[in-house]
Structures are given as C-alpha cells and as structure tokens.
VMD Tcl script that draws the C-alpha trace (Angstrom):
set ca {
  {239.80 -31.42 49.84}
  {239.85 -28.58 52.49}
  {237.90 -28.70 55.46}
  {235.88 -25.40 55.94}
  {236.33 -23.75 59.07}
  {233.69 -20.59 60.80}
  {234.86 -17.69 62.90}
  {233.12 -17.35 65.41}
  {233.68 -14.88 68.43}
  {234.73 -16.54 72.05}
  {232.58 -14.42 74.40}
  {229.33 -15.25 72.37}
  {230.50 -18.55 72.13}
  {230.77 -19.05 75.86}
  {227.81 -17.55 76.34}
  {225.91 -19.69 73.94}
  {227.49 -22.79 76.02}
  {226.50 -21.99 78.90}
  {222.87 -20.84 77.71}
  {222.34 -24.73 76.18}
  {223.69 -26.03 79.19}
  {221.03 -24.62 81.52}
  {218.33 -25.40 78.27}
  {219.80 -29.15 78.89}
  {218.64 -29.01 82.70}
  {222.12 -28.31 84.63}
  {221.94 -25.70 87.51}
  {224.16 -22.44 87.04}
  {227.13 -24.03 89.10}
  {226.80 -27.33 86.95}
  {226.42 -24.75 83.11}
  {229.36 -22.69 84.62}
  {232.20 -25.73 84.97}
  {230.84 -27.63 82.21}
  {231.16 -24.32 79.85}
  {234.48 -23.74 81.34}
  {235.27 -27.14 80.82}
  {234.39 -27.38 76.76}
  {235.63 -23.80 76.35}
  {238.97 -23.75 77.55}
  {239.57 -26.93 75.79}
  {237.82 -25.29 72.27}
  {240.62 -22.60 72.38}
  {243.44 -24.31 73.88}
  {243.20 -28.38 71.35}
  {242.98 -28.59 67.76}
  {239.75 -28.82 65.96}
  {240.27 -32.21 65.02}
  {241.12 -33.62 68.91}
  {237.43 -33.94 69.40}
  {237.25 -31.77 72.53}
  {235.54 -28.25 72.62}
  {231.99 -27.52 71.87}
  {231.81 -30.13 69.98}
  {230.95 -32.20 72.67}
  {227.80 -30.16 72.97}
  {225.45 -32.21 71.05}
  {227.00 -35.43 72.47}
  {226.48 -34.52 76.30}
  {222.92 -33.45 75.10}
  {222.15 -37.25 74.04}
  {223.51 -38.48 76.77}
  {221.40 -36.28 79.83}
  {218.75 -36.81 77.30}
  {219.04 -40.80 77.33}
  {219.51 -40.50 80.95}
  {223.48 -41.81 80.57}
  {224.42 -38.84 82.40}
  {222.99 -37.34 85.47}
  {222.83 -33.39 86.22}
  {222.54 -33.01 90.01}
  {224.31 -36.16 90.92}
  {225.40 -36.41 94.32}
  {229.51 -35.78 94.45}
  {229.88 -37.99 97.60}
  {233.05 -38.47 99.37}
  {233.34 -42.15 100.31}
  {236.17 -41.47 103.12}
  {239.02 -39.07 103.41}
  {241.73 -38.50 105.41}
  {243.50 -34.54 105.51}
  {245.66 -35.92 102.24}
  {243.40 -38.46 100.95}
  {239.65 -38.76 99.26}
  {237.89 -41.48 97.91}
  {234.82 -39.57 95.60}
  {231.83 -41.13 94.36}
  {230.49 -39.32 91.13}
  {227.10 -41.16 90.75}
  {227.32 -41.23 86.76}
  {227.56 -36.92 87.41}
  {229.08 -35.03 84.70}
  {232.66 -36.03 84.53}
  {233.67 -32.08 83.95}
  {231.57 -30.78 86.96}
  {233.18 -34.07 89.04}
  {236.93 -33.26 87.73}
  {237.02 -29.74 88.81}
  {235.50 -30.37 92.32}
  {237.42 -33.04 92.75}
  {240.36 -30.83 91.75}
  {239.41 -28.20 94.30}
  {239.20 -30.59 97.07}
  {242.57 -32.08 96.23}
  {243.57 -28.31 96.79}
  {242.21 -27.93 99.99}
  {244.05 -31.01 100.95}
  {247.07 -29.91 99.71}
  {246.98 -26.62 101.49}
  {247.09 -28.55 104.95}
  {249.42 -32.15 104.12}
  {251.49 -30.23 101.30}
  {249.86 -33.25 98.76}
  {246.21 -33.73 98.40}
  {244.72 -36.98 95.97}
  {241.03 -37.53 95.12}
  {239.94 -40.55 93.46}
  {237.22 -40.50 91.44}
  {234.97 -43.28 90.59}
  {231.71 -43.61 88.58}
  {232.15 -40.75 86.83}
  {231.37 -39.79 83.09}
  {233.40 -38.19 80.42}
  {235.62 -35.29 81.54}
  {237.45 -33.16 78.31}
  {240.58 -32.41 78.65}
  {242.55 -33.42 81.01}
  {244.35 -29.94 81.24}
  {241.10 -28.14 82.87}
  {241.30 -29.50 85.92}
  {244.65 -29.31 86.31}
  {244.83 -25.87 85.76}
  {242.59 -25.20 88.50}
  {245.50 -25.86 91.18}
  {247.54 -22.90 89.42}
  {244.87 -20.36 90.52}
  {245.99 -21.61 94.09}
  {249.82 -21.41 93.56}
  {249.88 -25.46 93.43}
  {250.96 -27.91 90.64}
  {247.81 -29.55 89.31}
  {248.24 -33.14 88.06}
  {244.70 -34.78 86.34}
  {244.42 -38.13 84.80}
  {242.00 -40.46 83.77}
  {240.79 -43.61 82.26}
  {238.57 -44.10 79.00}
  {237.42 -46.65 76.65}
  {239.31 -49.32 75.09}
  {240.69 -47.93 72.14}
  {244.29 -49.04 72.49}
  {245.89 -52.37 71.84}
  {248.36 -53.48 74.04}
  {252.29 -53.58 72.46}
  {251.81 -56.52 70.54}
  {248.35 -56.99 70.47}
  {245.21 -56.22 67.98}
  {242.45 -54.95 69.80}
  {241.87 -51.97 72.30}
  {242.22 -53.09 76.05}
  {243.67 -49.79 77.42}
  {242.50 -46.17 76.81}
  {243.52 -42.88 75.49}
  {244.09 -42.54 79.01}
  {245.03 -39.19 79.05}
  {247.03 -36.83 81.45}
  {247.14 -33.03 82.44}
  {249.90 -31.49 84.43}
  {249.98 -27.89 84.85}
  {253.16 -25.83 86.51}
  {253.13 -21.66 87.03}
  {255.86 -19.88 86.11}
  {256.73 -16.24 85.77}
  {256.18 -16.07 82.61}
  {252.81 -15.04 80.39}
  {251.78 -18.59 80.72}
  {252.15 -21.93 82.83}
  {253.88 -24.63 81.70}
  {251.19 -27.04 80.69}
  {251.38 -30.67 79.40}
  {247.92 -32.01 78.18}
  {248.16 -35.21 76.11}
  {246.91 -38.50 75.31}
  {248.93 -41.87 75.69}
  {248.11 -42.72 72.02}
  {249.95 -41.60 69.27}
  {246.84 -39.81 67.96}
  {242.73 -40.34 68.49}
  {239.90 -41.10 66.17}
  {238.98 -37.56 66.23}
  {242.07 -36.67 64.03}
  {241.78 -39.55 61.96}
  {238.42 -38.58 60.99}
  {240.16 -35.17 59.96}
  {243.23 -36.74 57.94}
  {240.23 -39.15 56.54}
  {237.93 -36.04 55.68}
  {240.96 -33.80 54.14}
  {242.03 -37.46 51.72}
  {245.45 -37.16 53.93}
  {247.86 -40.14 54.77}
  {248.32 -40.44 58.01}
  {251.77 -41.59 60.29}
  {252.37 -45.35 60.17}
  {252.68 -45.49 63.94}
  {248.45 -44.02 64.91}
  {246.57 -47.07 64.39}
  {246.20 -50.31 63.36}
  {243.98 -52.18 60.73}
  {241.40 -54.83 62.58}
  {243.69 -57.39 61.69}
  {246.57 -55.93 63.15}
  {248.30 -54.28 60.02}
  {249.78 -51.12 60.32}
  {248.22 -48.38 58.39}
  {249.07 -44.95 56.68}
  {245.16 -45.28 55.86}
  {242.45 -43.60 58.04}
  {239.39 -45.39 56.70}
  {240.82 -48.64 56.93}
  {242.03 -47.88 60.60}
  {238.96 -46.60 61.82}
  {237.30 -49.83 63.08}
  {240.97 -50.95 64.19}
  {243.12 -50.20 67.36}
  {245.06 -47.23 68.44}
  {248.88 -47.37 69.16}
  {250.65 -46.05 72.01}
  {253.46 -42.93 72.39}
  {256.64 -44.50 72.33}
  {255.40 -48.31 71.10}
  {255.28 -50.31 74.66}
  {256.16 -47.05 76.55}
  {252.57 -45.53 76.04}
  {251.01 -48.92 76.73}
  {252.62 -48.95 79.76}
  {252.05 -45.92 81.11}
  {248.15 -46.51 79.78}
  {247.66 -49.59 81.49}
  {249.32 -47.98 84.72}
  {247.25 -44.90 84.61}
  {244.24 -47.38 84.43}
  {245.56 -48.99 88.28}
  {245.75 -45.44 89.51}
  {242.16 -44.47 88.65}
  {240.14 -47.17 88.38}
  {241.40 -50.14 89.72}
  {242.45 -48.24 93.00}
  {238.82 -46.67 93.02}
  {236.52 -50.02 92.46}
  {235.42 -48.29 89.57}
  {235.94 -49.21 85.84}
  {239.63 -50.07 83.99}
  {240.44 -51.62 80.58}
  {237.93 -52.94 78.55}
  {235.10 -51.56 81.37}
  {235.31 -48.07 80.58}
  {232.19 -46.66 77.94}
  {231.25 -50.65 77.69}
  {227.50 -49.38 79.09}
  {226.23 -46.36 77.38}
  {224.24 -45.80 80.83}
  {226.99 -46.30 82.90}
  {230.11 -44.97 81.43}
  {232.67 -46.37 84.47}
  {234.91 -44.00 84.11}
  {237.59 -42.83 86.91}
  {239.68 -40.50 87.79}
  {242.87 -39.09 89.19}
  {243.65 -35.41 90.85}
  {246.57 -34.18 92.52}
  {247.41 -31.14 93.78}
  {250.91 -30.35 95.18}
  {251.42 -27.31 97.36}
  {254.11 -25.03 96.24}
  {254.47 -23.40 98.81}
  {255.39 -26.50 101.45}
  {258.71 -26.77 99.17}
  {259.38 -23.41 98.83}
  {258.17 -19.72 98.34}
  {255.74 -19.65 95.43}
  {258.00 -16.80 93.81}
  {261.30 -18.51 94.11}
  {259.67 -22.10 92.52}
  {258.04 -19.59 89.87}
  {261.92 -17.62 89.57}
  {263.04 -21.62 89.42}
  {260.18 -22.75 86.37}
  {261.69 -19.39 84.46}
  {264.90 -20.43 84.43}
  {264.41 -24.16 83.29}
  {262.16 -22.83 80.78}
  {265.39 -20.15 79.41}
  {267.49 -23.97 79.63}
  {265.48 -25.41 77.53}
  {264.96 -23.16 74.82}
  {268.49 -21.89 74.84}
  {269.30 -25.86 73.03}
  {271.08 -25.46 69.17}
  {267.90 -26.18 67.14}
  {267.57 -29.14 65.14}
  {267.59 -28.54 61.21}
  {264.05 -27.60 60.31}
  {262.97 -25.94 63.25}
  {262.64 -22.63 63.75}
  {262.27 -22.27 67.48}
  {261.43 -24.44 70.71}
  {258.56 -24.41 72.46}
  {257.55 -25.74 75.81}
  {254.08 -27.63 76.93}
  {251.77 -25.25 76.67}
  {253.16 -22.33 74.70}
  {250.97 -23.34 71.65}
  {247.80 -23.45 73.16}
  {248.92 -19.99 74.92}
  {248.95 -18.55 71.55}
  {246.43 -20.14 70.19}
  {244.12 -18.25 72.81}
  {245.32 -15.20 72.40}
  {244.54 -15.84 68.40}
  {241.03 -16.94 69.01}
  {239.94 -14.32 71.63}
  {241.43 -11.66 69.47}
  {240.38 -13.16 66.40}
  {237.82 -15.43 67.08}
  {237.46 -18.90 67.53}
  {237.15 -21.67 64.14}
  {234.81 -24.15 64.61}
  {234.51 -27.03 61.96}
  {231.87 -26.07 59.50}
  {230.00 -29.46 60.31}
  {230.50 -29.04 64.24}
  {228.94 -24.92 63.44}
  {225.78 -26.52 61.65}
  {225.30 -29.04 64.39}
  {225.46 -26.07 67.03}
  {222.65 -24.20 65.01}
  {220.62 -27.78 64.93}
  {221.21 -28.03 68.90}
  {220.05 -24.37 69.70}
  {216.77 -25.00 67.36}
  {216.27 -28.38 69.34}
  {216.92 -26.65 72.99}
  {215.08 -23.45 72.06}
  {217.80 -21.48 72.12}
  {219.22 -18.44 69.66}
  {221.87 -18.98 68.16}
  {223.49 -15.62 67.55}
  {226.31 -16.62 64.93}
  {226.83 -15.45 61.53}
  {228.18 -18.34 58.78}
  {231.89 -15.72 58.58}
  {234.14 -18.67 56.48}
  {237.58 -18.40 57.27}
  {239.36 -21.56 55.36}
}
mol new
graphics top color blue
foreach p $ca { graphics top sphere $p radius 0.5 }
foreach p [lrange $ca 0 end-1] q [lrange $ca 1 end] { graphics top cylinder $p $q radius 0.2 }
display resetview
C-alpha cells in the first residue's frame, strides 16, 4: 500500500506556521524561530523522520497541557567570555536552541570557541537548525542534544540512551554548506511507522523486539528498543552525548529525558567555532571546496551513481519543494486542517495529491 502524499506550496505553508503559532499564544519572536525551526526541517528530513510541521499539533497539546511554556525566561546561570550555563525554564526547546546558538556566536566572536549548555529545556527538531545559525556568521555550528530513552544499550533490551541526535554545519564555496544532521540510532519510530504503514520490511539492524529479538518487523518492534549506528559505536557516542548535555548541565540524561510529560528534562549542547580565529573565512571556505572535489573524485562503488556529501540531499530537496512545493503526509495534511479549525485559523490549502 502507498502512502498518499499533498503538495502543498512552502511560502503558504510558512505562513500558516507561523499564523497557528501566534493562535497557540507565542509572541512574534517566539512564532518566528519556532516556524523557522519546523520549516527548515519540513523541507530539508524525510516525511517519515517525524520532524516538520508535523510537530504542529503535538507542540499545540503540549502549551495547551501546560508541558511547555511560551514566554519562559531564557536565563543564563553564569558565563564566562567562552562559556554559558542556560536555564530554559521548560521554554520551547526550538526558541531555546537558536538563542542559545546565537549566544554561543557571540562568544565565539571574542574567545574563537563559544559553548552554551542548556538545561530544562523541551523538544528542539532538528538538530541541524541551530547549527546552521553559526554559518550566517562565518562560524562552524555544532548542536546536540539529549532525548528520551528509546535506545538499548549494546547488549541490552530496553531504551536507556536517546536518539541523541547531532547537527554540524560547515560553509563552503559552494551552493550549499556541508551539513551533517543525524540521529545516533540506526533509524526512529517515525520511519518505522512509515515502513509499518507502506506493509515494508524493514533492516535487521533498527530495532529490537521487547524481548530483545532482532526484527525485520515494524509492528512487532514498535513497543521494543532502538539500535545504535555502528552496533556499540552509536551507543557510545549516545551515552557520551548524554554527559555533554545533561549530566554536565544538572539537567536530565538517560532514562530522565520525556519521563514527565510536564517536565520534559531535556538538555542541550551548542558550539560555535569562529572561522575566522584559524584563518580567513574565504581561504577555510577555498579549503571546504577542495575536500569536498576529494571526496567526490573516489571510483564509485558498483551501484552508485554518484557521491554525495552531508547535506547535498536536503540542498536539493529544497530547491524541489520551494519550486515545486512541499509533500506533506496525507494524514499529517488532515491533521493541519483539524488544527487550523481548532485555533481559528484558515487554512488556505487545496487537497493537490501528488503520490
């Protein structure tokens, strides 16, 4: 079975965001990052990561429930002219992200390196959107975070460890940066549900049954735990991006993340590294162009038609979807239209079926 997918066109859809934000109670500086947030990630993942507007209806139920708080206080707990410790009050985790991001900037523009730490903060998207924030200021942008438990540790049955996942963004010369946005699992939920809802197999090596069986099976994996990249090597680097946001905050880590629908625990990591300490920004960018020629100039393995570099795909997939418009899942369209009837909102999109 196919899964049906809507066109829909980007500017109306940002606009639309950014309409229900405001109809959910966020100020216009709050709307404006959280729209960015959801709408970079809606043309840069695939439908089935779970990032995009489809969070729309989810942050709704949580500022409605009172999980989430628009107008929290983003607090800086101490600093130093590299360092910040940030409080996020239970704020929204894509409003926190990006200031924190900017802040880690303005460090970085005096002590070459700036770090925030985030604590108490609340779902963020992709990791990617904050990230790219430091390119707009000639710096390499790294962004991680912790989530919930949804992976086991290498050997182990249940989730400890989360998604956990990481964002580092690069300029180059080039039509776009280099851009690495990933999970440490093999795969998430959200594209199980997908392989589940198109009767697909899925890879041996995304999840595990409840008792610890691995699966080709997305139904019987869905209660289970997720694996790791690379076996022990993503469980590693999970459980270590866990001690760099939130055991080094005092906020959340392993099985503390999402355990409180009111108080999601969730921390975070931003970097931003000045370019320009190291180097001129043209020469690093002259630098990035090259390495980029290396590593597409490699003999192609049989199969493959060409080689790509973090980032490229999501580069094209943007230019796709603002020339073509976006495709949103035909259940994530009708829940939009649901949302702007419950928010008293119009929602301006016509049912165009593309797939």
């Amino acid at each position: 079975m196919g899964i049906t997918l809507i066109r829909v066109p980007v500017d109306a859809l940002e606009d639309f965001t950014y309409r229900a934000f405001r109809a959910m109670g966020l100020s216009e500086d709050e709307a404006r990052r959280c729209t960015r947030g959801l709408i970079e990630s809606e043309l840069h993942c695939l439908p089935g990561q779970g990032q995009g507007v489809r969070r729309l209806p989810v942050y709704y139920e949580r500022i409605k429930n009172g999980w989430i708080v628009p107008g929290a206080p983003f607090e800086i707990v101490k600093e130093t002219p590299a360092l910040a410790l940030v409080d996020g009050h239970n704020g929204l985790g894509s409003v926190i992200a990006q200031k924190a991001m900017e802040l880690a900037v303005q460090k970085a523009k005096v002590s070459g390196v700036g770090t925030v730490v985030v604590r108490n903060s609340t779902h963020f998207g992709s990791s990617a959107v904050p990230a790219r924030i430091a390119l707009e200021h000639d710096c390499i942008g790294i962004a991680i975070t912790n989530a919930g438990p949804e992976m086991a540790p290498w050997g182990g049955c249940t989730g400890v460890v989360g998604t956990n996942p990481w964002g580092i963004a690069a300029p180059t010369g080039g039509e776009f940066p280099v851009v690495l946005d990933i999970a440490l699992t093999t795969a998430g939920k959200g594209m199980m549900r997908w392989y589940l809802r198109e009767g697909k197999k899925m890879p041996l090596d995304w999840a595990l049954t409840p008792d610890g069986q691995e699966t080709d099976d997305p139904a019987a994996a869905m209660d289970g735990a997720l694996l790791g990249i690379g076996g022990h090597k993503g469980y590693g680097l999970s459980m270590l991006t866990d001690v760099l946001t939130g055991v080094l905050s005092g906020g959340g880590y392993g099985l503390m993340p999402y355990s409180d629908p009111a108080h999601q625990d969730v921390s975070h990591l931003l970097m931003a590294i000045d370019i320009a300490w190291f180097m001129p920004v043209e020469e690093f960018k002259a630098r990035m162009d090259d390495f980029v020629r290396m590593c597409k100039s490699a003999r192609l393995r049989p199969g493959f038609s060409e080689i790509l570099v973090p980032g490229e795909i999501d580069y094209r997939r943007e230019q796709e979807y603002r020339r073509d418009g976006a495709r949103l899942d035909a259940v994530v369209f009708d829940e939009l239209a649901q949302l702007a009837q419950t928010l008293g909102i119009d929602f301006p999109f016509e049912r165009e079926v593309v797939s």
